[in-house]
LODREN-297037 format. One line per field, with one value per residue (C-alpha): x, y, z; residue number from 1. Coordinates in nm, 4 decimals, decimal comma. Layout:
px <- X_...
py <- Y_...
pz <- Z_...
seq <- NUM_...
This chain:
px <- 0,0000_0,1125_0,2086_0,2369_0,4799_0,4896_0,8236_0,8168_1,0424_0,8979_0,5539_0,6442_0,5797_0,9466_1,1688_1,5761_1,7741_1,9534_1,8534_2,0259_2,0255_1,6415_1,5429_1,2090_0,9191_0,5693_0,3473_0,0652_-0,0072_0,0521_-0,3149_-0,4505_-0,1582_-0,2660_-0,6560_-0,5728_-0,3459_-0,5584_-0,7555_-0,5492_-0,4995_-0,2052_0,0302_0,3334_0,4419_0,7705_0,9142_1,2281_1,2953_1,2317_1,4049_1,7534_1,6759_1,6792_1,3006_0,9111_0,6244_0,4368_0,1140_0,0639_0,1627_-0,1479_-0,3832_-0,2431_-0,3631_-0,7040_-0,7423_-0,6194_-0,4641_-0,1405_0,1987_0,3944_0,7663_1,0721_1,1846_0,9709_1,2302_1,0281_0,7244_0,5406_0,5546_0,4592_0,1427_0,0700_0,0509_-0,1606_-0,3509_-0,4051_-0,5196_-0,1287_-0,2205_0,1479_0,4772_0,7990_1,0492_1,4659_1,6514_1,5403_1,4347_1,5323_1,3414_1,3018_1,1443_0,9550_0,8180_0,6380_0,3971_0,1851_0,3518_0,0748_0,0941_0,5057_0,7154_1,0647_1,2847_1,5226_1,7187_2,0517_2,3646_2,4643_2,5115_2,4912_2,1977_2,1993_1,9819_1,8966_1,7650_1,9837_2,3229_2,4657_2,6470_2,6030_2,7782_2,4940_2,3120_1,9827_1,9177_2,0542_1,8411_1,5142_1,5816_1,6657_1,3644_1,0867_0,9648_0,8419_0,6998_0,4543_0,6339_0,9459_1,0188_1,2966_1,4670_1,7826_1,8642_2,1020_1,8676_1,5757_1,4681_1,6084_1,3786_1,6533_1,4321_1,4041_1,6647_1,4865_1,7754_1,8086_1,4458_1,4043_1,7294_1,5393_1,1486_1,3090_1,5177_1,2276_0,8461_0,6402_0,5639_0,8028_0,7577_1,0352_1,1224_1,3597_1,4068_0,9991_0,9741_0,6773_0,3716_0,5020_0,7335_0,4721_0,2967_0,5925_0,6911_0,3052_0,3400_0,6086_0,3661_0,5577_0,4348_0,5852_0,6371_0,6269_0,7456_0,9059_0,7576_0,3990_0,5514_0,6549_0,3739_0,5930_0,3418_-0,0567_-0,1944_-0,4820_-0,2954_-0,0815_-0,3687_-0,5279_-0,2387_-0,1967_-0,5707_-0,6610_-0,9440_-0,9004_-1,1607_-1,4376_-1,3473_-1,2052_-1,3824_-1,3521_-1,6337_-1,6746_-1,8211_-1,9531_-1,9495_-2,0347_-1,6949_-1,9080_-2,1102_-1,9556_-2,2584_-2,2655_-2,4587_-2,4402_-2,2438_-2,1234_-1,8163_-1,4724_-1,2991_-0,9307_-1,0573_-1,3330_-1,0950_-0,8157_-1,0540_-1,2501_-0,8979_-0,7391_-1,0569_-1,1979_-1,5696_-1,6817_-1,7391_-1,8854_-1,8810_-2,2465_-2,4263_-2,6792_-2,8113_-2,8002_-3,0461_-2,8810_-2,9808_-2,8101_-2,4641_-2,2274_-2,0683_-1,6951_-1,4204_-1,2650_-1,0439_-1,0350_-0,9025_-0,8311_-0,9248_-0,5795_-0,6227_-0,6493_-0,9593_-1,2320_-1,2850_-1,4163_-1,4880_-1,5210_-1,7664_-1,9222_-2,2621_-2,4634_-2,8098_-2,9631_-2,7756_-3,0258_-3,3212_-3,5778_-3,4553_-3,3092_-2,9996_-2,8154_-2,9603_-2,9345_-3,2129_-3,2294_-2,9281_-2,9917_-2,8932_-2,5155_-2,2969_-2,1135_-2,4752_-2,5784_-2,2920_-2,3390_-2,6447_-2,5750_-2,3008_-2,5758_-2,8021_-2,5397_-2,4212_-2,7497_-2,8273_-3,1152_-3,2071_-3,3923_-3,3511_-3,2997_-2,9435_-2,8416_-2,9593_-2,7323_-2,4211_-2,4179_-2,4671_-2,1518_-2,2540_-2,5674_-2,3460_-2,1892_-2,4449_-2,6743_-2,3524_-2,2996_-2,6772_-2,7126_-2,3963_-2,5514_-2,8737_-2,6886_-2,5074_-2,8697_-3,0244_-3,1209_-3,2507_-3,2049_-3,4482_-3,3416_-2,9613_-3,0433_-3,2191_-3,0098_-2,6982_-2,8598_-2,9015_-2,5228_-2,3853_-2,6250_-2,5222_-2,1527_-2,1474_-2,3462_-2,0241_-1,7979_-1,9266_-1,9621_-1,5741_-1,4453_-1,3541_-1,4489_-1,5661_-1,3104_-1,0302_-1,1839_-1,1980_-0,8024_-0,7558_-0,8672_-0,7035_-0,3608_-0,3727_-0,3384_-0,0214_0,2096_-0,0120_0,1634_0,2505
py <- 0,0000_0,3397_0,5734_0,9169_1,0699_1,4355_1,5612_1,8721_2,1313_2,4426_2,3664_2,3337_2,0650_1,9627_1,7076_1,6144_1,5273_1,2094_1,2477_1,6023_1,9112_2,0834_2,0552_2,1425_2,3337_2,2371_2,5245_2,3387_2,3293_1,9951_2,0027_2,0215_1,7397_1,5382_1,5557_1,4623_1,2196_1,0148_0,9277_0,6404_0,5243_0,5576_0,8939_0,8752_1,1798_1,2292_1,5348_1,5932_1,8386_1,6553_1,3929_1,6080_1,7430_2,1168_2,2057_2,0041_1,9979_1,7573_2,0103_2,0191_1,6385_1,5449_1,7871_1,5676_1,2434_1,3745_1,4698_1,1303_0,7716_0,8917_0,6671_0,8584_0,8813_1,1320_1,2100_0,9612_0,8990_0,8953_0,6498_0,9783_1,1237_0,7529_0,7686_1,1112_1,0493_0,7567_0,9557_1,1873_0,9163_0,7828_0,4221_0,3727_0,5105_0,4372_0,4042_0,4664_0,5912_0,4308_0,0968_-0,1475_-0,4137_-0,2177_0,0524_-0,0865_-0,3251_-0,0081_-0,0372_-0,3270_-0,4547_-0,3348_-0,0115_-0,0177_0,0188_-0,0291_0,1955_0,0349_0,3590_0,2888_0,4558_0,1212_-0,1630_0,0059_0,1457_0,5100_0,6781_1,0133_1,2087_0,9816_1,1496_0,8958_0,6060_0,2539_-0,0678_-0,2710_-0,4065_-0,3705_-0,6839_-0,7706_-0,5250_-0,6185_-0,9477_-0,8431_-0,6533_-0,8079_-0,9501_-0,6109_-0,4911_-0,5209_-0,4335_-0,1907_0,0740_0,0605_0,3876_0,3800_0,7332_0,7486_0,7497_0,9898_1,3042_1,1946_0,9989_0,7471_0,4270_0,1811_-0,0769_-0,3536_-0,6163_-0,4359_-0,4532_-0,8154_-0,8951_-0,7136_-0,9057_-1,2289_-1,1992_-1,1391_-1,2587_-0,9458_-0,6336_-0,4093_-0,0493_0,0339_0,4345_0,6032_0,6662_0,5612_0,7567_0,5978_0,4043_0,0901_0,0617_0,1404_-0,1835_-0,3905_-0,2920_-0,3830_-0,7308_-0,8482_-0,7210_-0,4411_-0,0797_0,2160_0,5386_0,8097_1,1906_1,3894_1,1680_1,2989_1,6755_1,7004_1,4964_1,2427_0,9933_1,0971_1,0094_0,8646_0,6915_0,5189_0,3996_0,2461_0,1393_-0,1113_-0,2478_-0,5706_-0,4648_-0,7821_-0,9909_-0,8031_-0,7105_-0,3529_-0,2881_-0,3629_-0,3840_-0,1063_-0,0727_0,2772_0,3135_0,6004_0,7409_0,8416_0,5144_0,2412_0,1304_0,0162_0,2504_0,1196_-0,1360_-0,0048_-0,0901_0,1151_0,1295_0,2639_0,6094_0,6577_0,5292_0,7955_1,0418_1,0054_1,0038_1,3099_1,5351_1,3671_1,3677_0,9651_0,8592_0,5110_0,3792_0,3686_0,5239_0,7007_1,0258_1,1606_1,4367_1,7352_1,8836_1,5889_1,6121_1,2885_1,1956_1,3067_1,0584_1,0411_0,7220_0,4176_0,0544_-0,2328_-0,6138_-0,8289_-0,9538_-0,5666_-0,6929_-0,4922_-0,1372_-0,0099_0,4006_0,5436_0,8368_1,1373_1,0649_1,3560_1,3158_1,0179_0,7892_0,5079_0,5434_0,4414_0,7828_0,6657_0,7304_0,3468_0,0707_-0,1117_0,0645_0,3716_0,4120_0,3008_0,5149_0,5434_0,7655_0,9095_0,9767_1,1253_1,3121_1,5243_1,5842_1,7620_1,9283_2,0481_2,1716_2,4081_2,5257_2,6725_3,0413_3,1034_2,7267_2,7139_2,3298_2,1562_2,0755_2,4060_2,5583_2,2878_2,3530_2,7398_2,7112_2,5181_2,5577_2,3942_2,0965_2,0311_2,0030_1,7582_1,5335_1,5002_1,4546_1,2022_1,0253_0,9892_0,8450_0,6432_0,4996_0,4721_0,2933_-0,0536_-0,1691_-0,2777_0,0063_0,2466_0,1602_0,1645_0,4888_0,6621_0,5454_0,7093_1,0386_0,9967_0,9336_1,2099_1,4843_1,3831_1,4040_1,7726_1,8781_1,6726_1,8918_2,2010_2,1111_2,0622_1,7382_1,4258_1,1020_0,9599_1,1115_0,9829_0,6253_0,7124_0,8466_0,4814_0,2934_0,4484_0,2705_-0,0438_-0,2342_-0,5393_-0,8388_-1,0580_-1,4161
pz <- 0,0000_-0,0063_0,2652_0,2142_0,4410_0,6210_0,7805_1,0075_1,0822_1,2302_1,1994_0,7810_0,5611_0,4448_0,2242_0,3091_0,0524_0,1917_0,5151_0,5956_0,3536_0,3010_-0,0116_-0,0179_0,1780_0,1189_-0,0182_0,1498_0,5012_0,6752_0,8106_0,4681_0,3537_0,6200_0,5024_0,1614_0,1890_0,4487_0,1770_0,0871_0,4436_0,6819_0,6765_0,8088_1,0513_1,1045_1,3549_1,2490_1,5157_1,7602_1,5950_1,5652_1,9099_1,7522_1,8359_1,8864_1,6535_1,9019_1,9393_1,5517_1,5327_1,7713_1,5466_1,2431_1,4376_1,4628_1,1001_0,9457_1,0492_1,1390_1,2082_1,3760_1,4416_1,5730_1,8946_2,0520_2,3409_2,6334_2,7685_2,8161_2,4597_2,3100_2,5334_2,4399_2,0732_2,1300_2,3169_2,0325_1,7942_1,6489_1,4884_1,5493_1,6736_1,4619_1,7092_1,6101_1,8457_2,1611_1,9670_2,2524_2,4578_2,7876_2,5661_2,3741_2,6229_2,7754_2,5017_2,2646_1,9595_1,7831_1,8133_1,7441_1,4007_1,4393_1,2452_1,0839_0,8800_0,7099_0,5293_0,3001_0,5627_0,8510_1,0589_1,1170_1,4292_1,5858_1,3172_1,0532_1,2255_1,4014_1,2626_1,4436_1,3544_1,3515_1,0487_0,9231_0,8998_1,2361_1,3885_1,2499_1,3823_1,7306_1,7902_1,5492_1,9098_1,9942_1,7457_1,4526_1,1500_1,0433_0,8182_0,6483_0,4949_0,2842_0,3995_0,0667_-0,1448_0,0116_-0,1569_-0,4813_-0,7050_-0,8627_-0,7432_-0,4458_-0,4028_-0,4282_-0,3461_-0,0085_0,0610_-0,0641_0,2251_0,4740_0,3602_0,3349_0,6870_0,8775_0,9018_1,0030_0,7646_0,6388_0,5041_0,2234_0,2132_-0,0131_-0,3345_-0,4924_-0,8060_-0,9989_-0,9699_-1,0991_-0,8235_-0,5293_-0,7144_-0,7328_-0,3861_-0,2784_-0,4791_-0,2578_0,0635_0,1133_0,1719_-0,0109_0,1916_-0,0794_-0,0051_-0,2808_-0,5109_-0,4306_-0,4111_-0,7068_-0,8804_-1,0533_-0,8802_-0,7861_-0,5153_-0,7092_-0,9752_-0,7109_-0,5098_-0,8379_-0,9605_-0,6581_-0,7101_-0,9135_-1,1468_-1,3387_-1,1572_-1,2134_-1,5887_-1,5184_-1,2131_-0,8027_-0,5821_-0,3764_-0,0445_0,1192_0,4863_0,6731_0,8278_1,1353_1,2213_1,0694_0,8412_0,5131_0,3177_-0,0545_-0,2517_-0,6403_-0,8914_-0,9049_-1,2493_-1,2382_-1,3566_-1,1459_-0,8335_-0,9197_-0,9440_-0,6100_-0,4383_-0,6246_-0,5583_-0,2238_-0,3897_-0,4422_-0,7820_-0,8732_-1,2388_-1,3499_-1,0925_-1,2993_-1,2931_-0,9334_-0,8228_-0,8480_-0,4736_-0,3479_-0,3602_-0,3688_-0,0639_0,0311_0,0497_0,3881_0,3174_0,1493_0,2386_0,0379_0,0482_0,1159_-0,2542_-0,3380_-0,5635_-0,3488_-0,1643_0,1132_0,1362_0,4589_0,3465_0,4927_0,3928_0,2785_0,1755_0,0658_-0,1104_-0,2279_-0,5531_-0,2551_-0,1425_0,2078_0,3078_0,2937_0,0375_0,3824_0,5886_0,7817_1,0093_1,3645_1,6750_1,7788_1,9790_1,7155_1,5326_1,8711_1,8994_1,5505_1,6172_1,9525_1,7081_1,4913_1,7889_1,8942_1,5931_1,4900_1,5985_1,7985_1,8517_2,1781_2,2472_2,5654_2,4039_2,2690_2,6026_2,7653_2,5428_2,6162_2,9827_3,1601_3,5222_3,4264_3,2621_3,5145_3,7714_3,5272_3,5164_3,8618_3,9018_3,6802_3,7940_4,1630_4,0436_3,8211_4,1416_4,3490_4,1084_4,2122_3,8826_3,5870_3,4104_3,6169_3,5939_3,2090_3,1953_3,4240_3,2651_2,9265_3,1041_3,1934_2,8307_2,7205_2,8992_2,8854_2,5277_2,5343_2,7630_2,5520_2,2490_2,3839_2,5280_2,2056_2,2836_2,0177_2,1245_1,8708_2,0921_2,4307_2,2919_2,1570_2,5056_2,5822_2,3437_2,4833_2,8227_2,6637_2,7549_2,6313_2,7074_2,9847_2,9666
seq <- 1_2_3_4_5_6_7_8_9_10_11_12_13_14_15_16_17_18_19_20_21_22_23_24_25_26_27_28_29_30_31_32_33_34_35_36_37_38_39_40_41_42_43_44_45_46_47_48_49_50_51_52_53_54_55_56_57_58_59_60_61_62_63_64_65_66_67_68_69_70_71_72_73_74_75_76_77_78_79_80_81_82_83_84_85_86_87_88_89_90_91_92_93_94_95_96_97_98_99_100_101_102_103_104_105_106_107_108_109_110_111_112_113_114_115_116_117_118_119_120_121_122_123_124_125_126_127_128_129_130_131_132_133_134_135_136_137_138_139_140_141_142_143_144_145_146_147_148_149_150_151_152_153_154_155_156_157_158_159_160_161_162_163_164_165_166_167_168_169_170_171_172_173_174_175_176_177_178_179_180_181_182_183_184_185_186_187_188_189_190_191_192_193_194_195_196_197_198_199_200_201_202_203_204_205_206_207_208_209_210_211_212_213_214_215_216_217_218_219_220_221_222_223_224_225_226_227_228_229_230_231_232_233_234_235_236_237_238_239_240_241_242_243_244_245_246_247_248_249_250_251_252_253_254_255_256_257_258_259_260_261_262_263_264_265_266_267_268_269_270_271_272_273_274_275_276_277_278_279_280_281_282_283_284_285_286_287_288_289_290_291_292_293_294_295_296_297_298_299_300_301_302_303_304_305_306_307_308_309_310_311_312_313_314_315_316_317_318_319_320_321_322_323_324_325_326_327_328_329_330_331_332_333_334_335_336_337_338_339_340_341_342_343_344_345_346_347_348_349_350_351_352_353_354_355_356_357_358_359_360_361_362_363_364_365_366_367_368_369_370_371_372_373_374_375_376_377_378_379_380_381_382_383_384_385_386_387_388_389_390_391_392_393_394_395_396_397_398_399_400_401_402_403_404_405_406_407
């Protein structure tokens, strides 16, 4: 798959030619980078600063993990920082410089990429500086017990476009059994799909800059339309909710597109009513065989001829359904609702939460624990909302306390 990759330094979107001299500063903000490129999955974050010890982008990192699925690496040298990412919503944390057992034991292999960066045969660490004498290879091995996967950057080859090594990468693949991530060098979409045929992910930076490869081209370029006779099956899913609102056909052309302008397009879809406009792309996945899709869409409007808004039904009720509607309450001017009331009035807030808290612990019941328990979530969401504060980072908040399983 491919990765598009952000590196900071000063809050600026930036590219290093091998590893050290600045080559290039992104026109773009890296909020609006991060937005696009999520379309196509994971983003890779890197803080260079921190990284190099020189300065911290770590405020703007965590606003990057809310906008898209961010793995995130640099300067991630304490317990503390790791946590704090995860906190903001990281998938993952690539970890170089303090890649050993006792650290990385702090945390689940799951949510760990070992960086495995390297000048020739040698691995190279803090901020691509330093020189050690160990191998790649020999490093992946020691700590593939740790950690889910690696990304491995020939630092000698970044920021110039002359092609992956692909006899380095195939070592690296074929010394060890979990996932690696190649970086360096990707100049065209026929290398993201080789790379991606031997189950390797491509991290792509200057590549994507300077539009030698799309970011729609290179997503279709990895999928296999041949099954379907030029098309994949494609899957909407509301971003929000998780449900399956309708089922259609991707061609190459249509896939490209949706990516590149962030506005799904489905081949023969039909004349759609004009005061309905077509969903947004948020991301997109792929089936292990790459032969299907799955958008995660912001639904808008209805999306179905029977002129509902899923093929599948009407939506049922969930938290994250709940919680835009509060949104919407509140963002209206004048609305005199119970909620809106609620969201402008934080003394009041408060003292409905710790209301409904007691009488949630005084109930005796199963009604009234259920009812009461309702009231709870309710008004914690208003305050939540009116806060500023998503669900989606409360359940990251969550996620983030997990630790390495123990025998």
């Amino acid at each position: 798959m491919l990765i598009p990759s952000i590196e900071l330094v000063k809050g600026q979107a930036v590219r290093l030619r091998q590893g050290g001299e600045l080559e290039y500063v992104a026109d773009d903000d890296p909020r609006d980078l991060a937005r696009r490129f999520g379309r196509v999955g994971e983003v890779a974050v890197v803080d260079l600063d921190a990284a190099r010890g020189t300065g911290d982008n770590l405020p703007l990192v965590e606003q990057l993990c809310r906008l898209a699925p961010c793995r995130v690496g640099g300067g991630i040298r304490d317990v503390e920082r790791g946590q704090r990412l995860l906190r903001a919503g990281a998938r993952r944390l690539v970890i170089g410089t303090r890649a050993e057992p006792e650290f990385l034991q702090e945390f689940p292999p799951s949510k760990l990429l070992a960086a495995v960066d390297a000048r020739g045969d040698r691995v190279v660490d803090s901020g691509w500086e330093r020189q050690l004498t160990e191998s790649p290879i020999a490093r992946a091995r020691r700590l593939e017990p740790f950690v889910s996967g690696f990304l491995y950057t020939i630092v000698e080859r970044k920021g110039l476009e002359r092609g992956v090594d692909f006899a380095r990468v195939e070592d690296l693949v074929s010394a060890v059994a979990k996932p690696v991530t190649a970086a360096g060098g990707v100049r065209s979409v026929d290398e993201i799909r080789a790379l991606d045929r031997l189950g390797v992910d491509a991290q792509v930076g200057m590549a994507l800059d300077r539009g030698t490869v799309r970011l729609g081209a290179a997503a279709a370029g990895i999928v296999d339309f041949g099954k379907h006779g030029g098309r994949a099956v494609t899957v909407l899913q509301d971003a929000r909710d998780g449900r399956v609102l309708n089922v259609g056909w991707s061609t190459s052309e249509t896939l490209a597109g949706s990516v590149d302008t962030g506005v799904v397009s489905l081949e023969g879809r039909g004349r759609r009513d004009e005061r309905t406009p077509p969903p947004g792309l948020v991301r997109i996945e792929m089936t292990c065989d790459r032969s299907a899709l799955l958008f995660h869409v912001e639904a808008t409007g209805r999306l179905c001829r029977r002129g509902t808004a899923s093929c599948f039904g009407e939506r049922g009720f969930s938290l994250p359904g709940l919680e835009q509607v509060i949104a919407e309450r509140g963002a209206v001017s004048g609305d005199d609702s119970y909620t809106a009331r609620l969201i402008g009035d934080a003394v009041t807030r408060r003292a409905k939460i710790l209301e409904e808290a007691a009488q949630l612990v005084e109930a005796d019941d199963f009604a009234a624990i259920r009812g009461e328990a309702a009231d709870l979530l309710y008004h914690l969401l208003v305050d939540l909302v009116a806060r500023g504060v998503p669900l989606s980072a409360v359940v990251g908040e969550l996620e983030s306390r997990r630790r390495r399983p123990t025998a």
